[in-house]
Structures are given as C-alpha cells and as structure tokens.
C-alpha positions in Angstrom: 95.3 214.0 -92.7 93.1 211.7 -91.0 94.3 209.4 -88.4 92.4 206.1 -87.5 93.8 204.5 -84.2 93.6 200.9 -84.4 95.6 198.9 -82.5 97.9 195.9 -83.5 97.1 195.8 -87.8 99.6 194.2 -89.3 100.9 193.7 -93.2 98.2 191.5 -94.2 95.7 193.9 -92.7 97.2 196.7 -95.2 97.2 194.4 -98.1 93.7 193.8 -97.4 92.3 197.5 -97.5 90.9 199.0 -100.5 92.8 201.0 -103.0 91.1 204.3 -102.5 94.4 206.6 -104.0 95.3 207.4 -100.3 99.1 206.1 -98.4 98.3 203.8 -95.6 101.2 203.2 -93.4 101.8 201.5 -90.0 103.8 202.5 -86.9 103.6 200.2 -84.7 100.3 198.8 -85.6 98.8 202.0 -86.2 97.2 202.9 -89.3 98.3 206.4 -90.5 96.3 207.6 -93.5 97.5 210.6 -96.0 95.3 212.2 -98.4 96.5 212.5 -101.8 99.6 215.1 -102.1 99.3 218.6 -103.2 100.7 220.0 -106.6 104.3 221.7 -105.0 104.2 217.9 -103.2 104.1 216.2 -106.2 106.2 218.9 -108.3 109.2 218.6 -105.7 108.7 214.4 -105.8 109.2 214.3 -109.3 112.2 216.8 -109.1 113.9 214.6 -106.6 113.4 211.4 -108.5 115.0 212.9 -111.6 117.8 214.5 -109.9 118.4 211.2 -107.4 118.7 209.1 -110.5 121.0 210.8 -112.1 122.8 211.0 -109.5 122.4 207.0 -108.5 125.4 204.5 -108.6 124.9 201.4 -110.4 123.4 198.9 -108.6 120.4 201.1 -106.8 117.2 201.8 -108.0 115.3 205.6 -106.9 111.7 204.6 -106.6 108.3 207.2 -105.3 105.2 206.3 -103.8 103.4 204.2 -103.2 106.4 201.2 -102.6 106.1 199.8 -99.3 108.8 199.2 -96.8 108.1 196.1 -94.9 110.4 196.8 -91.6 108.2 194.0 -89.9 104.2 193.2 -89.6 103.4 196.0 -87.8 105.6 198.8 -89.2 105.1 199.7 -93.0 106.5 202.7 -94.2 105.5 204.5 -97.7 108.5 207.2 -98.0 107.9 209.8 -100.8 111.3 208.5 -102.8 113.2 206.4 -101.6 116.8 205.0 -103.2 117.3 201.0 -102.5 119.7 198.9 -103.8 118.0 196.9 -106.5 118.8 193.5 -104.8 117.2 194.5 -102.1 113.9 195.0 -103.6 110.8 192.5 -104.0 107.7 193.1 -106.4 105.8 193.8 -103.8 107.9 195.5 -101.6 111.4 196.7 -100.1 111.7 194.4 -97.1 115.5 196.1 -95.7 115.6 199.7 -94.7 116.7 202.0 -98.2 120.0 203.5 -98.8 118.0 207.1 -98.3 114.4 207.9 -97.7 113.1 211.4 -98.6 109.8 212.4 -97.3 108.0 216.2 -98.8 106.5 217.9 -95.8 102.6 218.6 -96.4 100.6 220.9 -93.6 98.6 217.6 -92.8 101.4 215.8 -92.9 104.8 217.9 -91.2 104.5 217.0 -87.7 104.7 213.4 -88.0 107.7 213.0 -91.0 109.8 215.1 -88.5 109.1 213.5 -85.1 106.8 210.5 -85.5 108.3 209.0 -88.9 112.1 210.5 -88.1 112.0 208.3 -84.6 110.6 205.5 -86.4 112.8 205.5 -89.0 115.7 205.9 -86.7 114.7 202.8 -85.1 114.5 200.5 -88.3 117.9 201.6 -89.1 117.7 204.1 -91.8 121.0 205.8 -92.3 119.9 208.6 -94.7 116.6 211.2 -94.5 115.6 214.0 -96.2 112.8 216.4 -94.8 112.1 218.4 -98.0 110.0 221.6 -97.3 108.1 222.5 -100.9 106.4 225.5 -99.6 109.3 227.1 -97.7 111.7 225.8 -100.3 113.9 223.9 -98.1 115.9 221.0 -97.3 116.4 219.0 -94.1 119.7 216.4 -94.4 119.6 213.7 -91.7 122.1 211.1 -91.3 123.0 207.8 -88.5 125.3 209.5 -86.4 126.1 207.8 -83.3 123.0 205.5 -84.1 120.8 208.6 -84.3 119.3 210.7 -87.2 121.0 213.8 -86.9 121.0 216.7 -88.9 124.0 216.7 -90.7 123.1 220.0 -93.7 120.5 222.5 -94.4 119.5 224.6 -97.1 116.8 226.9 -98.4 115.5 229.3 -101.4 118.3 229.2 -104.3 121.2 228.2 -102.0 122.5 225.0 -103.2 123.9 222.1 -101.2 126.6 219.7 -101.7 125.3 216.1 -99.9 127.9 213.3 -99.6 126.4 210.8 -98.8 124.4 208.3 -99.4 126.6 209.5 -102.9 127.3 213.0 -104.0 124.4 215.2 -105.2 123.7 218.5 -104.9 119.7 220.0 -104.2 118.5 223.6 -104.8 115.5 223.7 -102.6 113.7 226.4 -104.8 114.5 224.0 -108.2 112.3 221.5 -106.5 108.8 223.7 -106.6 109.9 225.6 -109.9 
C-alpha cells in the first residue's frame, strides 16, 4: 500500500484524480491509496455480498467497492461492502454512514482497517464493522457500544457465528476463502 501525505484534499480533489483501478480514500484530508485486492480478498468480498443479501431486509441495498461514502469534504471512505439503506443512497455516492461496513484485511492494508479506519469510522457514526481476516479465516464483529466500536463476536476456521445485528446472519469464516 502506498501512502501519499497531502494535506487538506477534499471531495472534489478525489473526483478529480485519474481512474487508475486503485481505492483512494481520505481521512481527514489525507489521501490513502490501496493497490488492487488480492484473490482470497476478492474471493471473501464476493462471499459476503452474496450471503449479506440474502440476508438483507427490504428496504437496504448491500453494495462492494468502489462506492464512496461522503462523511464530509475531507473524509471519504471506500469500505469493501457495505449495507445502506436504499434511500440513503445517491448515484454517486452514500452521503450517511451505512447500516454495516465490512472491510477484508490485506497485509498492506491490516494496520489501518483496525486502528486508523476503526477510529475513523467510530467517529462518523458507524454502528456496525466487520474486520474479516481471508488468510486466517476470521471474523472480527464490531458494534456502537457506549458510542464506541466495540467488539461484540469473534469467529474463525469452520466455527460459525450467529450476528444480530445490523439483522441476523450467520458467517463461517473459512466459507469466505473456499
């Protein structure tokens, strides 16, 4: 993953960059840049959005990347999947935090989806996260407790879990990579 530090970019400085097939973000007015995702990254995205919308209640759409959320001009996020309900969305983009957001953990990547992004995410209000682990098969549940993203379940290998809410669905971590 390379990271370019440059201060203060906002939406229309995104818009503006080229579309070279990698995920540029903002935090804060930093650009983060991710290279394209690995195989078990993409194998576990695709799992998740079929599972997720079968799992869906009316009214709420389960959408991957690239689909930017627009928290404000200098924070854009680019979740793996995230669920939103469909009134909520734009053409261009989701501009209210989503019901859940799920990111796949990559090497380049892991460090900042469970401290940098999880923190950020916290503070735009996001009441569901998932940290999905593709080459330890495992799954990370976060939820708003108390204001803060806290983990709420855990699972790994074949071991299935149960996860209330946003809505009921259960994940076998291993499924997701098969």
């Amino acid at each position: 993953m390379a990271k370019a530090k440059v201060s203060q970019l906002t939406y229309a400085d995104l818009q503006a960059l080229p579309d070279d097939h990698r995920r540029y973000e903002l935090i804060d007015g930093e650009l983060l840049v991710s290279p394209s995702p690995s195989t078990a990254h993409q194998r576990a995205v695709r799992c998740l959005l079929l599972i997720l919308h079968a799992a869906c209640p009316p009214g709420h759409e389960v959408l991957t990347a690239p689909f930017d959320w627009l928290v404000d001009q200098r924070n854009v996020f680019v979740p793996d999947v995230i669920v939103a309900r469909t009134a909520d969305l734009t053409e261009a983009n989701l501009p209210v935090a989503p019901l859940l957001a799920v990111e796949v953990l990559s090497p380049s990547t892991r460090s900042r989806e469970q401290v940098r992004k999880r923190a950020a995410y916290q503070h735009a209000g996001l009441g569901h996260y998932w940290l999905v682990d593709p080459l330890a098969a495992s799954i990370t549940v976060l939820d708003r407790v108390d204001g803060q993203l806290t983990t709420t379940a855990t699972a790994s290998g074949d071991q299935p879990v149960t996860i209330v809410r946003p809505f009921p669905v259960t994940v076998v971590p291993a499924d997701l990579t098969r």
